[in-house]
Each structure stands twice: as C-alpha cells, then as structure tokens.
C-alpha positions as CSV (number, residue, x, y, z in Angstrom):
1,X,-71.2,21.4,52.8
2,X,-70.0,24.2,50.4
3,X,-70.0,28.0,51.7
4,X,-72.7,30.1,49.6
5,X,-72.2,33.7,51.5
6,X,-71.0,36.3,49.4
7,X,-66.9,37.2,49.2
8,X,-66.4,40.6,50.6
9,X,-63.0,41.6,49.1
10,X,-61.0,45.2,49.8
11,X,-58.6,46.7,47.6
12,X,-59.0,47.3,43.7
13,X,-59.4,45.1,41.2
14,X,-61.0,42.8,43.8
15,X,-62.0,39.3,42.1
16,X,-61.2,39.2,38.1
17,X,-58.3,37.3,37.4
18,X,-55.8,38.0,40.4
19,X,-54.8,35.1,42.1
20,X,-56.4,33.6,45.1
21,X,-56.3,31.1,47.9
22,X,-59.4,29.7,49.5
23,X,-58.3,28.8,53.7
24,X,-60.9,26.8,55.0
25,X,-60.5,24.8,58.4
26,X,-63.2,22.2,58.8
27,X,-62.2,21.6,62.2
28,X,-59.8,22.3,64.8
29,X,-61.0,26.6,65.0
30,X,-63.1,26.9,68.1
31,X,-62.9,24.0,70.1
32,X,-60.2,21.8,70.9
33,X,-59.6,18.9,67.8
34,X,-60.1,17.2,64.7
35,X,-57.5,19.8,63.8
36,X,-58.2,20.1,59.7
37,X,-57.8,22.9,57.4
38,X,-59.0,22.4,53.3
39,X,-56.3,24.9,51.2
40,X,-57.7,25.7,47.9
41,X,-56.2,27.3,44.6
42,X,-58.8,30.1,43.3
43,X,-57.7,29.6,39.9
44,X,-57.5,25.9,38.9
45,X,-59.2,24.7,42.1
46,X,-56.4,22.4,43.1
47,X,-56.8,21.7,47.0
48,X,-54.4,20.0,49.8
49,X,-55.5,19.4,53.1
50,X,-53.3,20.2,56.2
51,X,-53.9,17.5,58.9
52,X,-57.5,15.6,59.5
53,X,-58.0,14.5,62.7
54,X,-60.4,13.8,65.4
55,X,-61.8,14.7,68.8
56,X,-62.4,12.3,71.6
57,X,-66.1,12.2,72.2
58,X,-67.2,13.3,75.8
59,X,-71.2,13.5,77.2
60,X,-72.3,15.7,74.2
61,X,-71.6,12.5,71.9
62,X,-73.4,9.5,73.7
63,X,-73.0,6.7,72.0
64,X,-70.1,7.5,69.2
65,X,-65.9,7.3,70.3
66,X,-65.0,10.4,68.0
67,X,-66.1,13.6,66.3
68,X,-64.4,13.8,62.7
69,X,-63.7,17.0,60.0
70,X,-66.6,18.3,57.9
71,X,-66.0,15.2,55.6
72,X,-69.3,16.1,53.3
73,X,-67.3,19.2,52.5
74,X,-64.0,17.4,52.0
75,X,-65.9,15.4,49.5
76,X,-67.1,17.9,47.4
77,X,-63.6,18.9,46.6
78,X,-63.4,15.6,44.7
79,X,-60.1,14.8,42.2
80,X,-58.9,18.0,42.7
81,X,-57.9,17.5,46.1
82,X,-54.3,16.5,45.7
83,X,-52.5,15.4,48.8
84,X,-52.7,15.5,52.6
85,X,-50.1,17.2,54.2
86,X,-49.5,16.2,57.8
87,X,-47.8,18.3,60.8
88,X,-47.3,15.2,62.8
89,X,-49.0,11.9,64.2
90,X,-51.4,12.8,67.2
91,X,-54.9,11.7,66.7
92,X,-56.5,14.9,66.8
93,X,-54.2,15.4,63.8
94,X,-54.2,12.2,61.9
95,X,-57.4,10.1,63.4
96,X,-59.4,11.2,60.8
97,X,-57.6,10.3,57.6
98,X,-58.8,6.6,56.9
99,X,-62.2,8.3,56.9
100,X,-61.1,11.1,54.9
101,X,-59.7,8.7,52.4
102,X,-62.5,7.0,52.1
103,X,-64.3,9.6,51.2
104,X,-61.5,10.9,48.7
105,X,-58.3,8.9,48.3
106,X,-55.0,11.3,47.7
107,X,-51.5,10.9,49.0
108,X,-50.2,11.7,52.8
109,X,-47.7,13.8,52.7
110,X,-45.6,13.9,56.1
111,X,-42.1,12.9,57.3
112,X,-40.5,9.6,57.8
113,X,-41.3,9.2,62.3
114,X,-44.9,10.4,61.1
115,X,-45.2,7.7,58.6
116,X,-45.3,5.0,61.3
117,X,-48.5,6.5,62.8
118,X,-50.0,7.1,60.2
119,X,-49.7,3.7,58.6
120,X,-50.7,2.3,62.0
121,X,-54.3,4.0,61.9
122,X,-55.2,3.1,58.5
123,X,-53.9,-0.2,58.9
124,X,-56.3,-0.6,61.9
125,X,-59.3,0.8,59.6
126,X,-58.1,-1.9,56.8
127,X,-57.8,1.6,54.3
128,X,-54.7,2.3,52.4
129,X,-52.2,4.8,52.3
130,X,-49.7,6.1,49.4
131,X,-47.2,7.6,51.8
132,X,-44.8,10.3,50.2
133,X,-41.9,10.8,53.2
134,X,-40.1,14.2,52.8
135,X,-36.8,15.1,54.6
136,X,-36.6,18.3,57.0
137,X,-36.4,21.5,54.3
138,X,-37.2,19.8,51.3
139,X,-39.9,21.5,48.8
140,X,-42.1,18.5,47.2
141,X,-44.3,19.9,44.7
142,X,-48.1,19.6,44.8
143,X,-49.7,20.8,41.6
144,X,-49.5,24.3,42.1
145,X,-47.9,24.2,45.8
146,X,-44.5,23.7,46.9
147,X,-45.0,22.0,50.2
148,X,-41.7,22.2,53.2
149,X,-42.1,20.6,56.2
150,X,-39.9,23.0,58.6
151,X,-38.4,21.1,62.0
152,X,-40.8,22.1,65.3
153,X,-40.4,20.8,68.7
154,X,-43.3,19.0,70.1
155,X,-44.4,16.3,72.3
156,X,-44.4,14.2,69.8
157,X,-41.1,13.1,67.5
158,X,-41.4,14.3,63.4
159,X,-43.3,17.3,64.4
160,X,-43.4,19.9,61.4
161,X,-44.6,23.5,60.2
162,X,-45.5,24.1,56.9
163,X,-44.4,26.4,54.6
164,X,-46.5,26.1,51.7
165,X,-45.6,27.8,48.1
166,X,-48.9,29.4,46.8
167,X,-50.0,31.7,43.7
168,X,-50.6,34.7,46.3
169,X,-47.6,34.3,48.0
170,X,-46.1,31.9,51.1
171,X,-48.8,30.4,53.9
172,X,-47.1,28.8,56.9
173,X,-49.0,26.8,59.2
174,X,-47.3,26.5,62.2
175,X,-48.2,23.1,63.8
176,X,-48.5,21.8,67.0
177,X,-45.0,23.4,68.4
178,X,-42.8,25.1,71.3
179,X,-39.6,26.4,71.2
180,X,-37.2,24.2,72.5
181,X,-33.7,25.2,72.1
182,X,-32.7,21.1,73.7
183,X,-35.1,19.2,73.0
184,X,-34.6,15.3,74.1
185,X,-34.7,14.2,70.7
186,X,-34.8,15.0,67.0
187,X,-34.2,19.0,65.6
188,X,-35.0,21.9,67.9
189,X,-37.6,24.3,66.5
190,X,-36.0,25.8,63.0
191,X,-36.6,29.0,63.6
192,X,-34.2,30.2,61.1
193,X,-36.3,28.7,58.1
194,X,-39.5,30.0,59.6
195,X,-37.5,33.6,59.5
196,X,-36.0,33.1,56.2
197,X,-39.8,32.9,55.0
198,X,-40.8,35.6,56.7
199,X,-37.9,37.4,54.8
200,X,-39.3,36.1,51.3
201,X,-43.1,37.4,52.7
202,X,-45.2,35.9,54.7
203,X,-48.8,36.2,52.9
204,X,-50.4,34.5,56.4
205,X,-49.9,32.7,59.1
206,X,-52.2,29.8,60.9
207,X,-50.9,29.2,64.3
208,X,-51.8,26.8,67.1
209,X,-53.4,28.8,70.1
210,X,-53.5,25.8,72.8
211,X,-51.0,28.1,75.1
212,X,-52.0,31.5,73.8
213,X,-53.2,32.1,77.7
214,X,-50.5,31.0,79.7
215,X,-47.3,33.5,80.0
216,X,-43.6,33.3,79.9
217,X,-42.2,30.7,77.8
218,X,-42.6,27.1,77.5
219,X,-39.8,25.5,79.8
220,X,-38.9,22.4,77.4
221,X,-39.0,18.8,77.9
222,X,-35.6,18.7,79.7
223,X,-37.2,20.6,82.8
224,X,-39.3,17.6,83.2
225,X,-36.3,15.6,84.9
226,X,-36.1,17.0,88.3
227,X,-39.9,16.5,88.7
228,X,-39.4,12.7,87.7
229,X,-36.3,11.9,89.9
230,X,-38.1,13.8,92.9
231,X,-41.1,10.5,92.3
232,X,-38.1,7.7,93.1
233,X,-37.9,8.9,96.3
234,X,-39.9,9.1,99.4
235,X,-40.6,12.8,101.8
236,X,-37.2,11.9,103.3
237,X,-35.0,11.5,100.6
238,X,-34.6,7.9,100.8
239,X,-35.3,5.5,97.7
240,X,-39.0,4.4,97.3
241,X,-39.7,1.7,98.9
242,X,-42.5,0.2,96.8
243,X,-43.2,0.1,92.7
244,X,-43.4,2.9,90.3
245,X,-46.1,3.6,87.8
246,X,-45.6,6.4,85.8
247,X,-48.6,7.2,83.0
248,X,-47.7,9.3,80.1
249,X,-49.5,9.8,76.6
250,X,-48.2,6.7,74.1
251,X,-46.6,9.0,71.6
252,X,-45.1,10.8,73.9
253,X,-41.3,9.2,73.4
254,X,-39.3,12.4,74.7
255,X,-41.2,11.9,77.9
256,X,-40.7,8.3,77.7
257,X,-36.5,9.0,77.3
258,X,-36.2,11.2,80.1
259,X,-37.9,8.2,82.5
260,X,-35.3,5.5,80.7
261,X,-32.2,8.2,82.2
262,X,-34.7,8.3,85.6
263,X,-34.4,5.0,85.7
264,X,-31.0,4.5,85.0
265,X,-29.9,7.0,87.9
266,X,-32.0,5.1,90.5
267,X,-31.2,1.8,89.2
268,X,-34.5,0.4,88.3
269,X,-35.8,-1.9,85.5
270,X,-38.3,0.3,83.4
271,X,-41.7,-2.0,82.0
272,X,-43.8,-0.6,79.6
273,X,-47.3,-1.5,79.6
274,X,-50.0,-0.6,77.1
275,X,-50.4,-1.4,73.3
276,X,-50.4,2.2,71.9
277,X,-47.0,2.6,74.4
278,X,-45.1,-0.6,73.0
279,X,-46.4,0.0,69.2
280,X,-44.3,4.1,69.6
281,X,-41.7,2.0,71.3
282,X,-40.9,-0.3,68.3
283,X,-41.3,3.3,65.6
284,X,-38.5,5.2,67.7
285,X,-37.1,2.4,67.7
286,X,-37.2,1.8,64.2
287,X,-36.1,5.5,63.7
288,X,-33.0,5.0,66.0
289,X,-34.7,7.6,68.4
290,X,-34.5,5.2,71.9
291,X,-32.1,3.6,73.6
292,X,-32.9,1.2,76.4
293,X,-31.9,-1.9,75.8
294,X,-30.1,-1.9,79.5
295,X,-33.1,-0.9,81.1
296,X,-35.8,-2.7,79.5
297,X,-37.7,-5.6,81.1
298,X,-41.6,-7.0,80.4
299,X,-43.9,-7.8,83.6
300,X,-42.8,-11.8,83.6
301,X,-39.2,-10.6,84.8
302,X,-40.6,-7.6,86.8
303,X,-42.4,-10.2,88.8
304,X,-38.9,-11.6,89.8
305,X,-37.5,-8.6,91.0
306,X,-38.5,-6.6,94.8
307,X,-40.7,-3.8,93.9
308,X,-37.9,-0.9,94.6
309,X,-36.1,-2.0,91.7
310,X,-39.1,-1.8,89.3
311,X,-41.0,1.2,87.3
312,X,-43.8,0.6,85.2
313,X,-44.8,3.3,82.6
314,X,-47.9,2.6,81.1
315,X,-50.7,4.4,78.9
316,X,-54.4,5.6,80.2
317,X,-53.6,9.0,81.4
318,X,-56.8,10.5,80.6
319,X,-59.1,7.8,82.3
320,X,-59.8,5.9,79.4
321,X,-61.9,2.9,80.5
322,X,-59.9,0.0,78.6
323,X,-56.4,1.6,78.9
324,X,-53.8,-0.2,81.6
325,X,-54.1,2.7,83.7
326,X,-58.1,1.6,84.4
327,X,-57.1,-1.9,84.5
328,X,-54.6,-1.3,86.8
329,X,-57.0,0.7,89.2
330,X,-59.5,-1.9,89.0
331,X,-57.1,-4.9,89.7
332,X,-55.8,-3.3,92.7
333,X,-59.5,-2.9,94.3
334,X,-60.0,-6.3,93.7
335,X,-56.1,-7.3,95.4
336,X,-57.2,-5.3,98.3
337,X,-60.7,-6.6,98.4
338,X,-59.0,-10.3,98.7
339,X,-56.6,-9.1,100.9
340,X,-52.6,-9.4,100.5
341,X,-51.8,-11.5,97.0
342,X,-55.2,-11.4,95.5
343,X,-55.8,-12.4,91.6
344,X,-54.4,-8.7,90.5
345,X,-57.6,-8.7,88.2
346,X,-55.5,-9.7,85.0
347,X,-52.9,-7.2,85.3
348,X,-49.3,-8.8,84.3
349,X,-47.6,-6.2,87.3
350,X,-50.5,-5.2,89.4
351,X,-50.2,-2.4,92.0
352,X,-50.0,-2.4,95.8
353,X,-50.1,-0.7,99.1
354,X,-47.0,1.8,99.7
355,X,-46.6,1.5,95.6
356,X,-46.5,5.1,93.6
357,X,-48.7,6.3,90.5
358,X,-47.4,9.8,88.5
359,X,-49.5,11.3,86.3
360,X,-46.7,12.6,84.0
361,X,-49.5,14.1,81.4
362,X,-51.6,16.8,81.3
363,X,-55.5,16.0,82.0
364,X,-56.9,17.5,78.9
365,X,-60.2,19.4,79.5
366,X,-62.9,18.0,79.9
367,X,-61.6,14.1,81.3
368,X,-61.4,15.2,84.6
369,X,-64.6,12.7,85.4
370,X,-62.9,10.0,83.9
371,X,-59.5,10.8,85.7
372,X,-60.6,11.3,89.4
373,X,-62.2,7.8,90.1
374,X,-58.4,6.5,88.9
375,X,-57.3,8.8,91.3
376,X,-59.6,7.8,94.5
377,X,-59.1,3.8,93.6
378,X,-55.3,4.4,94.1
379,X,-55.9,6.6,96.8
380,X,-58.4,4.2,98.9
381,X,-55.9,1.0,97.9
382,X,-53.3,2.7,99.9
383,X,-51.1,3.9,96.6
384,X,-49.9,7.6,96.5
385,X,-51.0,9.2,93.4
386,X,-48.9,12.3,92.2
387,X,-51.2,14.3,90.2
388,X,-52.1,17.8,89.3
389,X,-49.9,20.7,90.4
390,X,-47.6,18.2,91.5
391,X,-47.3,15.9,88.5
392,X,-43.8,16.3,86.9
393,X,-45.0,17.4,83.0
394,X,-44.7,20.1,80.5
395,X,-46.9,21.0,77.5
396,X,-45.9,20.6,73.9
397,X,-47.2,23.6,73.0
398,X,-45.8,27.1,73.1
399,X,-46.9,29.7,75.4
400,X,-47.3,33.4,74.6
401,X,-43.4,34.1,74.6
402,X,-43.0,30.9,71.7
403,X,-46.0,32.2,70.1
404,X,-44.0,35.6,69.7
405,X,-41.3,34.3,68.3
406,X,-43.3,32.9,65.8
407,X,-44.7,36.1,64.2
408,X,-41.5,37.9,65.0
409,X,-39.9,35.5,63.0
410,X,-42.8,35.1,59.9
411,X,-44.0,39.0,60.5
412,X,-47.4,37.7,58.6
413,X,-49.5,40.3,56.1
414,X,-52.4,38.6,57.8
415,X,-52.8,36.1,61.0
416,X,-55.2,33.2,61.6
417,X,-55.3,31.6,65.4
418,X,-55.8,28.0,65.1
419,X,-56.3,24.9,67.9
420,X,-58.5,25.8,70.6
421,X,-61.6,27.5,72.5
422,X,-62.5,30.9,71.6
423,X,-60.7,31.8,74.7
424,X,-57.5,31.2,73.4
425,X,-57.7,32.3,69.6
426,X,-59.0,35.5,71.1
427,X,-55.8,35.7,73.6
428,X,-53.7,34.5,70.0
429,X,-55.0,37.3,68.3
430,X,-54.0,39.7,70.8
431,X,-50.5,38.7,71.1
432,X,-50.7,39.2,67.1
433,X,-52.1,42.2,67.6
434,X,-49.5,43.1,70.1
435,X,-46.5,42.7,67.6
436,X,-47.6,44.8,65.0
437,X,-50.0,43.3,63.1
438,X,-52.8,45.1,61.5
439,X,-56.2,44.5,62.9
440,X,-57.7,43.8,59.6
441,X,-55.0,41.5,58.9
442,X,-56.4,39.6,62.5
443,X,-59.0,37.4,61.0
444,X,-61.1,35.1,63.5
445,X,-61.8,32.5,61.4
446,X,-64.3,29.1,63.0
447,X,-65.0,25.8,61.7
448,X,-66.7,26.1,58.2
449,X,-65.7,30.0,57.6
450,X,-63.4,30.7,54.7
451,X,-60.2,33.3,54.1
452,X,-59.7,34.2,50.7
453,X,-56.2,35.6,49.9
454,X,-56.1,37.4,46.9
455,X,-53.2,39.0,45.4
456,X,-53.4,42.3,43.3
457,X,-50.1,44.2,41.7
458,X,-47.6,42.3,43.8
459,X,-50.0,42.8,47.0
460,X,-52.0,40.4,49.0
461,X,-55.6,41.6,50.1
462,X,-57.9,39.9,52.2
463,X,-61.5,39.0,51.5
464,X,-63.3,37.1,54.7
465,X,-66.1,34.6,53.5
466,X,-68.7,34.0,56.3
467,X,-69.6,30.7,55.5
468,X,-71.3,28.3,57.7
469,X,-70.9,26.2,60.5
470,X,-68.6,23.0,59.4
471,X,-70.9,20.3,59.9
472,X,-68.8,17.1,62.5
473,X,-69.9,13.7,61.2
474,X,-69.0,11.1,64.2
475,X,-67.0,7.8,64.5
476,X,-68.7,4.8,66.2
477,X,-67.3,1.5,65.6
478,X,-65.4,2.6,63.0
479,X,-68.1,3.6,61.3
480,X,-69.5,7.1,60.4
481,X,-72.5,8.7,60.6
482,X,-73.6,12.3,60.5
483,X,-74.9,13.8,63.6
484,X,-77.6,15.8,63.4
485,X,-78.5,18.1,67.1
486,X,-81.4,16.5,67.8
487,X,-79.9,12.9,68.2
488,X,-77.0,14.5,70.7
489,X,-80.1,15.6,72.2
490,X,-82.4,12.6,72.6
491,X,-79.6,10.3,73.7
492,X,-78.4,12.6,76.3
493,X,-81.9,12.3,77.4
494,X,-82.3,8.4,77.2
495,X,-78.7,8.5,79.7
496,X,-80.1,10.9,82.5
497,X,-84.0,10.6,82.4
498,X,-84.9,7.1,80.2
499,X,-86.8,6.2,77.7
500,X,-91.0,6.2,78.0
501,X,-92.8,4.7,74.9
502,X,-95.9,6.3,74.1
503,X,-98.7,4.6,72.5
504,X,-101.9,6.1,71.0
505,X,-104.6,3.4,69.5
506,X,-107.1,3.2,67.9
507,X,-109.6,4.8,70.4
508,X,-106.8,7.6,71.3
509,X,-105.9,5.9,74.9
510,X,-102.0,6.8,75.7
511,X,-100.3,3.7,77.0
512,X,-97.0,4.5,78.5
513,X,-94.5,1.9,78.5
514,X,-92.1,2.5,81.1
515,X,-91.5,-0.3,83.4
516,X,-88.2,-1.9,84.1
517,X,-86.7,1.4,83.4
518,X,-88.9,3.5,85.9
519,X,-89.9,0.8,88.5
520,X,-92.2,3.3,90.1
521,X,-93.6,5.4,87.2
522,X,-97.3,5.1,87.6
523,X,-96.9,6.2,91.7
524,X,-94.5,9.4,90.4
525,X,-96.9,12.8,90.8
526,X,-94.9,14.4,87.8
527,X,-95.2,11.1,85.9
528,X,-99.1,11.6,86.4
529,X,-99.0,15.0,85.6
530,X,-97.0,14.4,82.5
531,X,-99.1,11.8,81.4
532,X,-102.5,13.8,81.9
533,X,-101.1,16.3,79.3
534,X,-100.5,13.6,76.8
535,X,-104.3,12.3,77.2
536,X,-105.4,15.5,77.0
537,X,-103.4,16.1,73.5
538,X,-105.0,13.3,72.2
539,X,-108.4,13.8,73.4
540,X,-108.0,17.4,71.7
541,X,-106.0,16.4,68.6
542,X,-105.8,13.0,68.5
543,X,-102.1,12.4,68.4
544,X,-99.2,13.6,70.7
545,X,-97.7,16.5,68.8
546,X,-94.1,18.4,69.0
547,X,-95.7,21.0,71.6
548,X,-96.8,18.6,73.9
549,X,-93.9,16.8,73.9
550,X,-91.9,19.8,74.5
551,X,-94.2,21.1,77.6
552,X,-93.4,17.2,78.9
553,X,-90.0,18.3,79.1
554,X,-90.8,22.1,80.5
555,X,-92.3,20.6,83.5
556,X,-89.6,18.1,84.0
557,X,-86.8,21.0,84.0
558,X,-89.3,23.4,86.6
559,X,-89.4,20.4,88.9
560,X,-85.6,20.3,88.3
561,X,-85.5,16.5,86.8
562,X,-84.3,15.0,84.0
563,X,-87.6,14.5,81.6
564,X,-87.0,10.8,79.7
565,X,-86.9,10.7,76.2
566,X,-90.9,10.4,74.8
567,X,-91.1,7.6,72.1
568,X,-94.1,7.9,70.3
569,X,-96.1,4.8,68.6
570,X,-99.3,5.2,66.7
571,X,-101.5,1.8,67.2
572,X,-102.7,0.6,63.7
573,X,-106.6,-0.4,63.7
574,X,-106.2,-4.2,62.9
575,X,-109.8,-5.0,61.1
576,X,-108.9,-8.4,59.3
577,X,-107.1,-11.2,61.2
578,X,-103.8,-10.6,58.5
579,X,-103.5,-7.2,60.2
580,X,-104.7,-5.2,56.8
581,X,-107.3,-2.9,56.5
C-alpha cells in the first residue's frame, strides 16, 4: 500500500532536485512489534529495510500466531530494495523476514551472533538467506548507503544501532538498547561512535521508546545477581531444599550466564530445558560467548541427583501453551492428582511440592491471561512461584536517563520515537523535547506515515507525508493472509457468542441452525426475539440484510451478551430432480 497524501515541505527550494530520504515504518510505531522501517532514496529510489519482524497475536487475532509488516507495501518497492539491515535477532525484529523475502528477496545485513537467528527462522520457513556478516564499526556500502552497525547493549547478544550514510546527511536508528557500562557479555553500548556521528551531523534519529516512561537509568544486567542468588535460598537463609526452575526468554544468554555463576556459587547442576533455550545455547556457544561446561547436565542425570543440587532453566515465560513452562505446570497437576511419583505428564524433570519456579522475565503486556493460570497451577501443587515485583529481572531497554544520553550524544536536526504505544512515543518525544530539540524537528510518525528529509544548501528540512494506516497481513501456519477488520471481527464473535446459520428458502421461512452449539436456543427469550426480527426482515424484504443483522447484535450488547456470529444461506428453489432450474 503506497502513500498518495500530498508532501508538505518547509524551507525554499522545497522539492526540485535537492536530495531526499523517504522514512517509512511499516510497523513497530504505535503499538508494541513487528518492528520495521522501509528507508528510501528520493532520487534513484534505492530502498533498505531496517529490521522486519512480527507481533505475537493475542484475542484481536483469533485464529492466526503472528501480525507481520505492511508486506503489500514492501512489495511495491520491488528490485530496488537492496538489503535488510538487522539491529539484532528477537522475533519482533526478525520473525518477519522469511515472509518479507518471499515477497522480495535481498540480502540480510546484520552481525555475525545475529546471523545464527536469523538463519534459524528462515531455515524453519524452508526460505533462503544471503547473509552479509559485518564486524562492529565497519561501513558496508549499500547502493547509495553506507551502512555501520554501532555496538548496543541489549538483552540479547549482537545487538546494534545503525548509522546509516545517506544523500541528506547521517540517519541513526538506535535499536533495541540500554546503556550498560558492564554488560555480562560482548561490547558495552558505543557511545563514543554514536557521539562521533552526532559530531559529523545527525540529520535524524529513530529511537526505541519501550522505556521512555520509566525514570532513572536502566540498572544493567549485572544487578540481576543478587535477585537470583536470593531464589537458592529459603526465608531463613538456609539452602533450598527442593528444585529450582528458573524461566527466562530463549535469547536471552546474558541472563542465562549470570544463572551458570548462580549456580556455581550454590553448587548446583544447571539443566536447560526448551528447544528455542538449547538452539541460543549451541549459537553462544558457537560464538565463544558461554561457558558452562562444569555446570551443565540434561534431565537423565538430573534425575540422579537430590533435588537441592539441581536448577532447571527453561523457556515459556509468557504462558505460551506448548512451551516447557506449560508443560511443566500441567505435568505437575497431574503428579499431584496421582499423588507422590505420578507419571510427571511427559516432563524429563517434572516439578514437585516444596520445589521453586522464578519468573526471571518480564510478562510483556498483554500475556498476563496466559501467565496467571501458570502461576495458580504452581501455586495449588504446593511450588512457590516468584513472580512480579519479586522476580529477579531487568529490561533490555533504556529508560529515560539512557534515552538522554542518546540524543545528548547524536544531538539530532529532527527526532522520530520508535517501539511502542502512543503512551510512550509521546513520553519519547518529551524527553527529546526536553534536550533541546526543536518541536518541529519532533515528528510523531505511525505505522504507514512517511518522513521525507530533504536537504537544501547544505541544510536538512523536513517535509511530513500523512500517509495511511500500514496495512498488518497475519501469519497462520506459516502462511499469510491479509486481514481485513471485519474477519478480526466475526471470529471474535464465533469465540464468545457462536455461530447461528441462517437459512431463508424458497417461501422466505428463516431456519436457524444452532444446535449443538446453543443446546437451548429455541427456549432463549432473546434468541426468540432475535429471531422474530429476522422473519420479519424477510417477510418485509425477503432476505436478511446488513441492518438487520446489525440490530441482532444491538440487542445482544443491551441485554449485555455476546450476539453469535449470523451466517446467512439463501435456499435455492430446486424445480428439476438434478437441482437446476
């Protein structure tokens, strides 16, 4: 989907020949994901794309796993998009890219710990990828781009900025990042390239907004330790008597580290448990980034040990059904329902009473249904959970004393807030705003709306496209379809009200077709209601039209019920025994 509003550009000679530089995100700008932002040269139309990922579909997407990038308006860029440029390998930065380069094939630009995950994904989507693997503060050239990927300190190892060489002057894009002057692993955040740009000019700067709200500074990964030792020990003080289970995101290999040293100091045997968790294990591995060989053990020889010499760190932090979190909630109900040494439901190092679970991960918005039946299964099998306020985690992103460093260190002509809700590109631009920075330089872009940089006797101007909304094909299967509103909003209504089909023949008699979904629809009053208003459509008009359907569904929501979905079937008159008229 192409943006056909009309450029509003300040300063003089706006348009002509000055170079310019089309920003726009097609995701990630105005709710949280499929992070994606579509770079465009004005003059020979040469495009890169910074990240393309996805976001986890919750209740509004019934029936699909994942909401994906405006890839209709990726396509129309066509051969002369150039490369995708990648800030680091979290799905709601990379999950998108075997659909992407489906749709149009280029090479992935990213470093060499990125590489691994993004191989992984398209492997599992059977797509391939030319990978080009760039060192820290190295400029690979992309058609008219210089692309560096600048060192950032994330939750995640490889993470990057970018500092991207344009015809209107230097773009950085910060990332997912904090400032972490020790970080576990790999380079702290290189602020002193990020400043040296900002020496050179700074034309603008997009920058990740996920802790624009929260004040102070980001602690760093290393205050995460005291929170985990506190977990090996019991109110007292003394050693734990029962088994550990720490959950943590997969990628998440600082985190995973500091509970190796844990370990270490309290003399347990550390098992990791999950597929995602195992496959990062083997790429920090691979990268020299781990060390555990004296620690590690798999659930065969955990079973050998007593339980206060064993941890288990395992993924499914957020709830997810199929995860070993889930599994191991579900085995443990069914230990306790078969009382002491039950089947453990499949679970290679099941869970018991007196045991521990940490939720060392932040519950992102939105999973806490999914989390808190995990929680009261633990809870009710006689395992204390450590969650919440008292979980032992810290976020990988930068809160508003990071995000100040930032611009001090870029002082940006113009600022874009990236990654989030409205609520926290708003508190983004006010920080911004805070430091110095023009207000018309503060542009509150959203999915689908383009920035156009243009630069005019050795000066960059602004011109703010309104475009429209970035349209979010969805995933299902591994598959993609596009999602049009009104399918969000019959599904939702199949899941909480059913599904009545309607059926006018020949003679205009509505036949409603709801048993076995509504066992008592014809003795329900509003059922009866409802279903006078259809006869009386089709006495009046002869077919159920969108009205009627839509005062169904009015007197549904005044009774304060769910109305089902209305599936409407027009009976053919059958006048010959083949069924043709």
């Amino acid at each position: 989907m192409t943006n056909t509003t009309t450029m509003m550009t300040t300063g003089p000679n706006a348009g002509g020949n000055a170079p310019q530089l089309r920003l726009t995100p097609l995701g990630g700008v105005g709710r949280f994901g499929r992070n994606c932002l579509l770079v465009e040269d004005g003059a020979s139309g040469a495009a890169i794309v910074i990240d393309c990922g996805v976001r986890f579909a919750g209740p509004e997407l019934p029936g699909f796993d994942a909401g994906l990038p405006d890839l209709e308006r990726l396509a129309s860029v066509g051969d002369r998009l150039l490369a995708y440029v990648i800030t680091h390998g979290h799905e709601d930065h990379i999950g998108a890219l075997p659909f992407a380069l489906r749709e149009r094939p280029a090479k992935v630009v990213c470093t060499s710990f990125s590489r691994h995950f993004v191989q992984r994904r398209c492997e599992r989507h059977g797509v391939k990828v030319d990978l080009d693997v760039v060192d820290y503060g190295v400029e690979r050239a992309v058609g008219p781009f210089g692309v560096t990927l600048a060192a950032v300190s994330h939750s995640i190892p490889g993470a990057a900025s970018v500092v991207l060489r344009t015809p209107v002057g230097l773009v950085v894009h910060s990332g997912d990042f904090r400032v972490d002057d020790d970080p576990v692993f790999g380079p702290p955040t290189d602020l002193v390239t990020l400043t040296r740009a900002g020496d050179q000019g700074v034309a603008c700067l997009l920058a990740d907004s996920t802790g624009a709200a929260l004040p102070g500074k980001n602690a760093g990964e290393r205050a995460v330790a005291a929170g985990l030792d506190a977990c090996f020990v019991d109110v007292a003080g003394a050693p734990l008597r029962g088994a550990l289970f720490v959950t943590l995101f997969a990628s998440h290999l600082q985190r995973l580290a500091l509970l190796v040293e844990a370990c270490r100091r309290h003399g347990r045997r550390l098992v990791p448990v999950g597929r995602g968790l195992k496959e990062a294990m083997r790429m920090a591995l691979a990268e020299g980034a781990l060390q555990g060989d004296d620690v590690w053990i798999d659930e065969s020889a955990a079973r050998a040990l007593p339980r206060h010499l064993v941890c288990v760190a395992l993924t499914g932090s957020q709830g997810e059904p199929q995860a070993a979190l889930a599994r191991l909630a579900r085995a443990l109900s069914t230990t306790d329902a078969a009382g002491a040494g039950g089947g453990g439901g499949g679970v290679g190092y099941p869970a018991q009473r007196g045991d521990r679970v940490v939720w060392s991960a932040r519950v992102i918005p939105g999973n806490e249904l999914s989390v808190q039946p995990l929680v009261d299964a633990f809870a009710d099998g006689g395992v204390d959970v450590v969650a919440g306020r008292r979980a032992p985690h810290v976020s990988g992103h930068g809160h508003e004393e990071d995000l100040r460093l930032l611009l001090a260190a870029t002082r940006p002509r113009a600022f874009v807030a990236l990654h989030g809700n409205p609520e926290h590109l708003v508190a983004h631009g006010a920080l911004a705003a805070g430091l110095g920075i023009a207000p018309r330089g503060i542009v509150g872009l959203r999915d689908g709306h383009t920035l156009v940089l243009q630069r005019d006797d050795d000066d960059v101007r602004l011109a703010h496209v309104a475009g429209e909304r970035a349209q979010e094909p969805a995933a299902q299967g591994g598959d993609v379809a596009w999602f049009p509103r009104g399918i969000a909003l019959a599904r939702a209504r199949m899941g909480t009200g059913g599904v009545v089909v309607v059926v006018v023949d020949h003679e205009g008699v509505v036949a409603a077709h709801g048993r076995g979904v509504f066992p008592a629809l014809d003795d329900d009053p509003l059922w009866v209601r409802a279903r006078g208003a259809l006869h009386e459509a089709v006495r009046a008009r002869g077919s159920v039209d969108d009205e009627t359907v839509r005062a169904v569904a009015r007197l549904y929501r005044r009774a304060d019920r769910a109305a089902p979905e209305l599936v409407v079937v027009s009976e053919p008159r059958l006048t010959s025994p083949s069924g043709l008229e």
